[in-house]
C-alpha positions as CSV (number, residue, x, y, z in Angstrom):
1,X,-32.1,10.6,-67.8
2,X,-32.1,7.3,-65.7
3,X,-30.1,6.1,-67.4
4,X,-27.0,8.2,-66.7
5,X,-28.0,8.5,-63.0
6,X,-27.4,4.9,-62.8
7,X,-24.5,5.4,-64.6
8,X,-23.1,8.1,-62.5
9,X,-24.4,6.0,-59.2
10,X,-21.9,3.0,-60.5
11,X,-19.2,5.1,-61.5
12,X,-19.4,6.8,-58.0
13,X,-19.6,3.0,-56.3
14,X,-16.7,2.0,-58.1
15,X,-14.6,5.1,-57.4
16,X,-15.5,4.5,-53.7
17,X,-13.5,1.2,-53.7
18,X,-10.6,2.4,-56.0
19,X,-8.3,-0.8,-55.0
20,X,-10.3,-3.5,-55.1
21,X,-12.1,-2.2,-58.7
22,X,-8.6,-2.2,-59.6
23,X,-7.8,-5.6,-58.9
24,X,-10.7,-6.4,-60.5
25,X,-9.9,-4.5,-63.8
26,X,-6.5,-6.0,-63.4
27,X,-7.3,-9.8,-64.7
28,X,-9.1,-8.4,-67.5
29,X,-6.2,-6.0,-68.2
30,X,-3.8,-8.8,-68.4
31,X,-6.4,-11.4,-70.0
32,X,-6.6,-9.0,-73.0
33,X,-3.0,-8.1,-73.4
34,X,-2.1,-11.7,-73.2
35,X,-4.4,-12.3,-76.2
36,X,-3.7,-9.2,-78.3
37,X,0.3,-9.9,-77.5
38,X,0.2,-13.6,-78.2
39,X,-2.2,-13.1,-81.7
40,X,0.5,-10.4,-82.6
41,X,3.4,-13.3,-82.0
42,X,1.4,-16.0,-84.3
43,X,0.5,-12.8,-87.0
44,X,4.3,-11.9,-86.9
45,X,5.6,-15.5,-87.1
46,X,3.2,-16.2,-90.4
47,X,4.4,-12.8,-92.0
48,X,8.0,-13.9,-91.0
49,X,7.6,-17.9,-92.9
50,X,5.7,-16.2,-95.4
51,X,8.6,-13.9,-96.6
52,X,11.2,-16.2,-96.0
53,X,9.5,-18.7,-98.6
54,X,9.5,-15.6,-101.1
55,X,13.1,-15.6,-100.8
56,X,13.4,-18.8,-102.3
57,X,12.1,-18.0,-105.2
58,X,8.9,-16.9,-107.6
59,X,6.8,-19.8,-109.2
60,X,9.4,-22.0,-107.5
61,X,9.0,-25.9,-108.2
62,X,11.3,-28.7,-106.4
63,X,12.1,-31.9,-107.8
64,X,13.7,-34.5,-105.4
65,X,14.1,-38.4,-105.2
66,X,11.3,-40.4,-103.1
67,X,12.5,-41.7,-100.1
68,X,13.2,-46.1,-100.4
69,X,12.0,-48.3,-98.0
70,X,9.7,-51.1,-97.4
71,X,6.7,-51.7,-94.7
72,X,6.7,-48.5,-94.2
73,X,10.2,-48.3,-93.1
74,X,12.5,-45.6,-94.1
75,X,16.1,-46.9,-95.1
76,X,17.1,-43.8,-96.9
77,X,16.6,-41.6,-100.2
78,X,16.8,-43.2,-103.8
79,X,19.3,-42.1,-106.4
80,X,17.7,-41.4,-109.2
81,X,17.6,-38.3,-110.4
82,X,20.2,-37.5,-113.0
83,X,21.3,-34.4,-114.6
84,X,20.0,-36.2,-117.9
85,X,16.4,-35.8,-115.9
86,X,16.8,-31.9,-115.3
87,X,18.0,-30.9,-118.8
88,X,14.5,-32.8,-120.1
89,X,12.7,-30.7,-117.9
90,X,13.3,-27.5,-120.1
91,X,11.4,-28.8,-122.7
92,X,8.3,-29.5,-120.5
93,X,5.5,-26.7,-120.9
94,X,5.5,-23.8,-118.8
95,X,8.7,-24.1,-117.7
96,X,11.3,-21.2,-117.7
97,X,14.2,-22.2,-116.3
98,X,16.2,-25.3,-114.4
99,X,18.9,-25.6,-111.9
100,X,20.6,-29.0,-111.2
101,X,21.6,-28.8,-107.8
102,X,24.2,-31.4,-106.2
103,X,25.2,-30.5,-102.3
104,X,27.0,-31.0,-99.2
105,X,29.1,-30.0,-96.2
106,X,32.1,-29.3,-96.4
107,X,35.0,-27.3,-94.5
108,X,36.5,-24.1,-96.4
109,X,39.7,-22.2,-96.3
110,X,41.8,-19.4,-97.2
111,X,44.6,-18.0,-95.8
112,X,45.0,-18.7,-92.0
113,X,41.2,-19.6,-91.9
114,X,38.4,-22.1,-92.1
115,X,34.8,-22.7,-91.7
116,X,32.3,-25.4,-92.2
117,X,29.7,-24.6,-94.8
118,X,27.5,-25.8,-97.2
119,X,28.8,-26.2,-100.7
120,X,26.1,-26.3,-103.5
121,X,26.7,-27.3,-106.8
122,X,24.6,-26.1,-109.6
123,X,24.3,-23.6,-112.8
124,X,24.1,-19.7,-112.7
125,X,20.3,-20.2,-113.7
126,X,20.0,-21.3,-110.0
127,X,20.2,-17.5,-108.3
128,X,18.1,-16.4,-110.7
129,X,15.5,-19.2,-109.4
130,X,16.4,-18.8,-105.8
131,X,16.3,-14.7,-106.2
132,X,19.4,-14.3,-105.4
133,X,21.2,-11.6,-106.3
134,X,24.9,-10.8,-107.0
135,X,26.5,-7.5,-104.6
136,X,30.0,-7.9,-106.0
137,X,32.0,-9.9,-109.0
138,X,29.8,-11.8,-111.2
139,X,27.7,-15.2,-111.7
140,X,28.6,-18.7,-113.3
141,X,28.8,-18.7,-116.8
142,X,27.2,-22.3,-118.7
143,X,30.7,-22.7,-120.4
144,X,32.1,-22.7,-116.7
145,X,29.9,-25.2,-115.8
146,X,30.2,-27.1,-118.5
147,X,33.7,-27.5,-118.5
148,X,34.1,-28.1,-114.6
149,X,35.6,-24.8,-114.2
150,X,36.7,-24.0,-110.5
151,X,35.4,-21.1,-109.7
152,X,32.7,-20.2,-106.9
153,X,29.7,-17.5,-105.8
154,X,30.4,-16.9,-102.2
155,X,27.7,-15.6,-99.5
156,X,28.6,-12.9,-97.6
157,X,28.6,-14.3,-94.7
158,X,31.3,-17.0,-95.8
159,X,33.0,-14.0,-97.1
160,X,33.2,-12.2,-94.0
161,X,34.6,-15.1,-92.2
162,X,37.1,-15.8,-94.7
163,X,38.4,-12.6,-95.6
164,X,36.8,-10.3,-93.3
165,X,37.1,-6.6,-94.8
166,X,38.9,-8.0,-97.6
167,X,37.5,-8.0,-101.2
168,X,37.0,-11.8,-101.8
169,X,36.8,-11.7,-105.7
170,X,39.7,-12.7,-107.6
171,X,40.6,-14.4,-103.9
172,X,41.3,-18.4,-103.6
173,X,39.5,-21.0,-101.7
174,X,40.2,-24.4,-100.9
175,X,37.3,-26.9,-100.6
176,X,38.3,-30.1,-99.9
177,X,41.9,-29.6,-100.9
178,X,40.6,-28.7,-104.0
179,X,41.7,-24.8,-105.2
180,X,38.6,-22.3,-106.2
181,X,38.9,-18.8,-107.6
182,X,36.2,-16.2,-106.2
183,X,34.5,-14.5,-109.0
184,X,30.9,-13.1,-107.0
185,X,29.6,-12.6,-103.9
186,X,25.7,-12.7,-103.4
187,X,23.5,-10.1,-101.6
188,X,22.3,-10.7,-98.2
189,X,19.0,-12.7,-97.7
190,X,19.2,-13.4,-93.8
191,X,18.9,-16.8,-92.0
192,X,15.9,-18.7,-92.8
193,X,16.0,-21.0,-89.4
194,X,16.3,-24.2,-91.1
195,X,18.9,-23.1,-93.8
196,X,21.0,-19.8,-94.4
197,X,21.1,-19.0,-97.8
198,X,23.6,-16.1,-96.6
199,X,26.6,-19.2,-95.4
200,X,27.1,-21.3,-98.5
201,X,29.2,-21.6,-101.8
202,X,27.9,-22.5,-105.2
203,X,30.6,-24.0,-107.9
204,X,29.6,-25.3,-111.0
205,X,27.6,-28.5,-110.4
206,X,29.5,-30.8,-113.1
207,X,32.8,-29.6,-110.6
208,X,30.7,-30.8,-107.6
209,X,29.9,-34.0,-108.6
210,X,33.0,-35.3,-110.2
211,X,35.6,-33.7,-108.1
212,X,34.3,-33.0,-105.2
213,X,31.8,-35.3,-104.2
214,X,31.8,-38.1,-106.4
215,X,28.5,-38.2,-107.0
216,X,26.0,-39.6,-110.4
217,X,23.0,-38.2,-109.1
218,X,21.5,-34.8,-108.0
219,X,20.3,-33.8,-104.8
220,X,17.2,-32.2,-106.3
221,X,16.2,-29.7,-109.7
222,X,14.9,-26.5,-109.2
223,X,12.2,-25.2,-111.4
224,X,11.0,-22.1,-111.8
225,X,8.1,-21.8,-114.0
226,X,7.2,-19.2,-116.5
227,X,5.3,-15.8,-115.3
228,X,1.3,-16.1,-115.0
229,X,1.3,-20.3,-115.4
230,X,-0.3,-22.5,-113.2
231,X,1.9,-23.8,-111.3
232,X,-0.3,-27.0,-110.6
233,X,-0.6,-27.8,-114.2
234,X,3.3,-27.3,-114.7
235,X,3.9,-29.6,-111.7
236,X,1.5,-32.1,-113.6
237,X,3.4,-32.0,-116.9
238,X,7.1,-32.3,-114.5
239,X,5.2,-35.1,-112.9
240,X,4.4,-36.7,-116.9
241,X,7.7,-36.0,-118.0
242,X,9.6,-37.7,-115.3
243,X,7.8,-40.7,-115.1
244,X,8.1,-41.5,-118.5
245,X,11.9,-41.1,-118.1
246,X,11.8,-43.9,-115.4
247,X,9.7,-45.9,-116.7
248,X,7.3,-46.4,-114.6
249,X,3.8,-48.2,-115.4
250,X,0.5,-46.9,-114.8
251,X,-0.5,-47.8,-111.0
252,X,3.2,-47.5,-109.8
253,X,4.4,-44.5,-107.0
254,X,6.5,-41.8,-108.0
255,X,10.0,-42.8,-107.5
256,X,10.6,-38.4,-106.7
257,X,8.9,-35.4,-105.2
258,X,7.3,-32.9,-106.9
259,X,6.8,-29.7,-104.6
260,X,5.4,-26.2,-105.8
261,X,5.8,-22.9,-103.8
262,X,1.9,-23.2,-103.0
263,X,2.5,-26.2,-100.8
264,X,5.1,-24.4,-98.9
265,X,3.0,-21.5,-98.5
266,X,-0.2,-23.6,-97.8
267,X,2.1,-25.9,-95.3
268,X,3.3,-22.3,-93.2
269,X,-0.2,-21.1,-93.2
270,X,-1.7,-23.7,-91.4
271,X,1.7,-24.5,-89.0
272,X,0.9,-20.5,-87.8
273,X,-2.8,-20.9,-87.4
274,X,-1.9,-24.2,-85.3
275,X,0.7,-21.7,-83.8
276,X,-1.5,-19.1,-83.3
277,X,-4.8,-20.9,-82.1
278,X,-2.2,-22.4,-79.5
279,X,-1.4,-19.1,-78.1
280,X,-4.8,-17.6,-78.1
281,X,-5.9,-20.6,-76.2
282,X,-3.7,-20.3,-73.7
283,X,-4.2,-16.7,-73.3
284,X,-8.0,-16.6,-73.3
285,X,-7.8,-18.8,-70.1
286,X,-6.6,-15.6,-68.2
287,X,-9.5,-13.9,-70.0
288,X,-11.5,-16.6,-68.2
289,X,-9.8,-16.1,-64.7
290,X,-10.5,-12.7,-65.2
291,X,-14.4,-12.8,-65.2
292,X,-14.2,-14.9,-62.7
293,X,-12.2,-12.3,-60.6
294,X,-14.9,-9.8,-61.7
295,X,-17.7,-12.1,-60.9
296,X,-16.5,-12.6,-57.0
297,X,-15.6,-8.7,-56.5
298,X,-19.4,-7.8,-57.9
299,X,-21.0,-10.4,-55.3
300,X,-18.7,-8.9,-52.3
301,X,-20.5,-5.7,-53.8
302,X,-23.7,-7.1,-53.8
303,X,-23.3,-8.0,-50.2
304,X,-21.8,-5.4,-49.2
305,X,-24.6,-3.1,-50.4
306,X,-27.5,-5.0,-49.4
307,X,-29.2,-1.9,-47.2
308,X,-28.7,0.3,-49.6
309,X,-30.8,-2.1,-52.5
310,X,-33.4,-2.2,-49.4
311,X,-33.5,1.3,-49.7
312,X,-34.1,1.9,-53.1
313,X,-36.4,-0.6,-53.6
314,X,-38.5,1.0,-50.6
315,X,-38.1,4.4,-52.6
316,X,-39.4,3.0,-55.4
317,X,-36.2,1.2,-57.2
318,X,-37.6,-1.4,-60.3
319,X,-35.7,-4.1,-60.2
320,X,-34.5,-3.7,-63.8
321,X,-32.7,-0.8,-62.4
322,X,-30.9,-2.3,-59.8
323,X,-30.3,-5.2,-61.9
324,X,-28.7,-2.7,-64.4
325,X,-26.7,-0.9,-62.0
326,X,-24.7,-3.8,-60.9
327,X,-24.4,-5.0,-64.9
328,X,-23.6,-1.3,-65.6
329,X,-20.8,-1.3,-62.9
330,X,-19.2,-4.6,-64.5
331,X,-18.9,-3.6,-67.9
332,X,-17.4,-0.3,-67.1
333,X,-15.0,-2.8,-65.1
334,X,-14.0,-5.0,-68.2
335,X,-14.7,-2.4,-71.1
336,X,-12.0,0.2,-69.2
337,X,-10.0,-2.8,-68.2
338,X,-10.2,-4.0,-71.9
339,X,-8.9,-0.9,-72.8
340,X,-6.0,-1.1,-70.7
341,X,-5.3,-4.6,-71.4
342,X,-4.9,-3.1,-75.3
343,X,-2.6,-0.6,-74.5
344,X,-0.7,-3.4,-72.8
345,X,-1.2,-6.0,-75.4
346,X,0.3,-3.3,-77.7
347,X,3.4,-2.3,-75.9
348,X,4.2,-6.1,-74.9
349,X,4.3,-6.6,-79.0
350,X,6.7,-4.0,-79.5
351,X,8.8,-5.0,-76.6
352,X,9.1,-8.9,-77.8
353,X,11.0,-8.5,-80.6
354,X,13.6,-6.0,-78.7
355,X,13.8,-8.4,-75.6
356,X,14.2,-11.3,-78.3
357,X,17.1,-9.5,-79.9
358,X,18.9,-8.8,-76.6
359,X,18.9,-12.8,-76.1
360,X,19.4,-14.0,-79.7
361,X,21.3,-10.9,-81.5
362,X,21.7,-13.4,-84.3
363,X,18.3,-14.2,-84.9
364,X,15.3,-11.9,-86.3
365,X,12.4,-12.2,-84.3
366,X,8.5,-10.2,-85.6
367,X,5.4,-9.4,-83.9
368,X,2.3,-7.6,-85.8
369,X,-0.5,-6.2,-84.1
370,X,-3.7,-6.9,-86.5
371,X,-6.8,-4.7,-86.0
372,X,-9.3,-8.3,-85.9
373,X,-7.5,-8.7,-82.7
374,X,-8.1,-5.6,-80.9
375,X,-11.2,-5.6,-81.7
376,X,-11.4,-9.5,-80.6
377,X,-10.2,-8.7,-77.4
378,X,-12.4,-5.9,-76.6
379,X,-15.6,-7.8,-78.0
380,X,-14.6,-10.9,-75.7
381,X,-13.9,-8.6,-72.6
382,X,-17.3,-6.8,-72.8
383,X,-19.0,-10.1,-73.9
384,X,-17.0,-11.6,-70.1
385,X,-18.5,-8.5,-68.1
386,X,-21.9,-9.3,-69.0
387,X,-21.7,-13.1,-69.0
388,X,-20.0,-13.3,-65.4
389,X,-21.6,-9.8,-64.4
390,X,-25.6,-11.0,-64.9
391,X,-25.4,-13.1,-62.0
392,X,-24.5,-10.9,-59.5
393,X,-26.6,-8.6,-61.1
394,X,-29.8,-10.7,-61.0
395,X,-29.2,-11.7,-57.1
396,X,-29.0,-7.7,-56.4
397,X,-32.4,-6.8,-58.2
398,X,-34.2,-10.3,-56.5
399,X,-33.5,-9.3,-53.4
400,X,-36.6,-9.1,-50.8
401,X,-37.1,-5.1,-49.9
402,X,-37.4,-6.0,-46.4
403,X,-34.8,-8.3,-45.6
404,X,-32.7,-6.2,-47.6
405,X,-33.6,-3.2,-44.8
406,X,-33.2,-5.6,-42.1
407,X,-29.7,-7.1,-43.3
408,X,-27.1,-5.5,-40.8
């Protein structure tokens, strides 16, 4: 029972100052919407790389030259990797299927219009690797390649700025000065920030290198390895296999780059939880500010109501009750402030994206409330009210009865 009379004696303290328990409520409001909205940024960002690395591929491996250079000066990447290099690779164990891929810029016409793009040359095993998918036409047979056919896959986004509501198969490009025919367009995949899979055209990678770049040497392999392998030990074999191609002796560096889908993943996780840790950092400090702000209104209270703590000591007040009035009063200030500050947390998630959007209509922007941090938020908020709440709390209830009567 005394309990809730102390409870309903705060309640009706704070009630009596409406504003300034506001004010006070209002730091913690905004400390625990900052953290709930910025965790939701660094949990939608993750998701967001996460996904876009599935789009590249399943069981996705990535072969590349080593970068040359001496004293630890980079002058540039080594040439090394041959086509030779890639067809060898199908015979390594645990390995499905491989892609040669030769690329570059390169502006595109047809008609009346051009655009730059990024021309890739390769085989039609390579959208199967990369998951891409064909939406109209067809892929790149191996005869096509083999033969330095000149035909292309088109994205769609190079479609829609070259032929706009046009049906581009069967249509002619020029690369280069170099004619192609159209035979497929692929499916949308959306921009991926460093590279849009969505604004390129593939060709046949022996077409690519002989006629169009004048190249000996790919830009990298892609790998994909077979369902339910482990993807270390088929990067292992690669790594066997490719070094006994160039000849290299025990002791020597890799002259190339094996990568596996795992590093990418493991490379995103721990940019976002860098990311995210940032951004919870910076907004726990208001969560800081806030107890503070609680902290001074509760002594302004204390002061304020020193005749009345006279008075209920004289009465017969212990000073574990006063002690736990004041405490009482703060939590209800940060637990209903932390309440609020979720509700704001919340709403400030949904309304990033849609502000985002409105800036960048080009750009795909996430945010993804996770239950660990609501319930972080609230747990740091009530854990704030009693840390910066105690003090105030224990200089109420050691108060002297009779100086508290005399204090004017």
């Amino acid at each position: 029972m005394l309990f809730w009379i102390i409870v309903k004696v705060g309640v009706k303290s704070l009630w009596a100052n409406k504003l300034r328990s506001f004010l006070a409520m209002l730091g913690m409001i905004i400390g625990v919407g900052a953290v709930i909205a910025m965790l939701a940024l660094g949990a939608g960002a993750k998701k967001q790389v996460l996904s876009q690395i599935a789009t590249m591929g399943t069981n996705l491996l990535v072969i590349s030259p080593a970068q040359s250079g001496s004293q630890g000066v980079i002058s540039g990447t080594r040439q090394n990797l041959t086509v030779a290099d890639a067809r060898a690779l199908r015979g390594v164990p645990g390995v499905a299927r491989v892609a040669p891929v030769a690329s570059g810029g390169a502006q595109v016409k047809a008609h009346n219009r051009n655009k730059p793009t990024r021309v890739t040359g390769t085989t039609g095993t390579y959208l199967g690797i990369r998951a891409f998918k064909i939406a109209q036409g067809r892929n790149m047979s191996d005869s096509e390649c083999e033969t330095m056919a000149r035909i292309a896959v088109i994205g769609p986004n190079v479609a829609t700025d070259l032929f706009g509501m046009e049906d581009p198969v069967g249509q002619k490009i020029k690369v280069k000065g170099i004619t192609f025919t159209v035979i497929g367009v692929t499916e949308a995949k959306g921009d991926q920030g460093w590279f849009n899979p969505d604004d390129q055209v593939l060709i046949p990678y022996t077409t690519a290198m002989k006629q169009l770049f004048g190249q000996d040497y790919l830009k990298e392999a892609d790998v994909q390895a077979e369902e339910g392998s482990d993807l270390k030990q088929v990067q292992a074999e690669i790594t066997k296999a490719l070094r006994a191609r160039h000849r290299l002796l025990e002791g020597e560096d890799d002259d190339f780059y094996v990568r596996n889908q795992a590093d990418f993943i493991a490379m995103a996780t721990a940019f976002t939880a860098t990311f995210t840790l940032l951004l919870g950092g910076v907004a726990g400090i208001s969560l800081l500010v806030g107890g503070i702000g609680i902290m001074n209104i509760m002594l302004v209270s204390v002061a304020e109501r020193t005749r009345e703590i006279g008075i209920r000591k004289a009465i017969g007040a212990t000073e574990g009750s006063i002690r736990m009035q004041f405490l009482l009063e703060t939590m209800i200030i940060s637990g209903l402030g932390g309440l609020l500050g979720v509700a704001f947390g919340i709403f400030s998630a949904w309304l990033f994206p849609i502000l985002f959007k409105y800036i960048q209509p080009d750009m795909a922007f996430q945010t993804s409330v996770e239950p660990f941090s609501i319930l972080l938020a609230l747990g740091v908020s009530v854990g704030v009210g009693i840390f910066f709440g105690w003090y105030p709390a224990r200089r109420a209830a050691s108060l002297p009865p009779v100086e508290a009567l005399r204090y004017e």
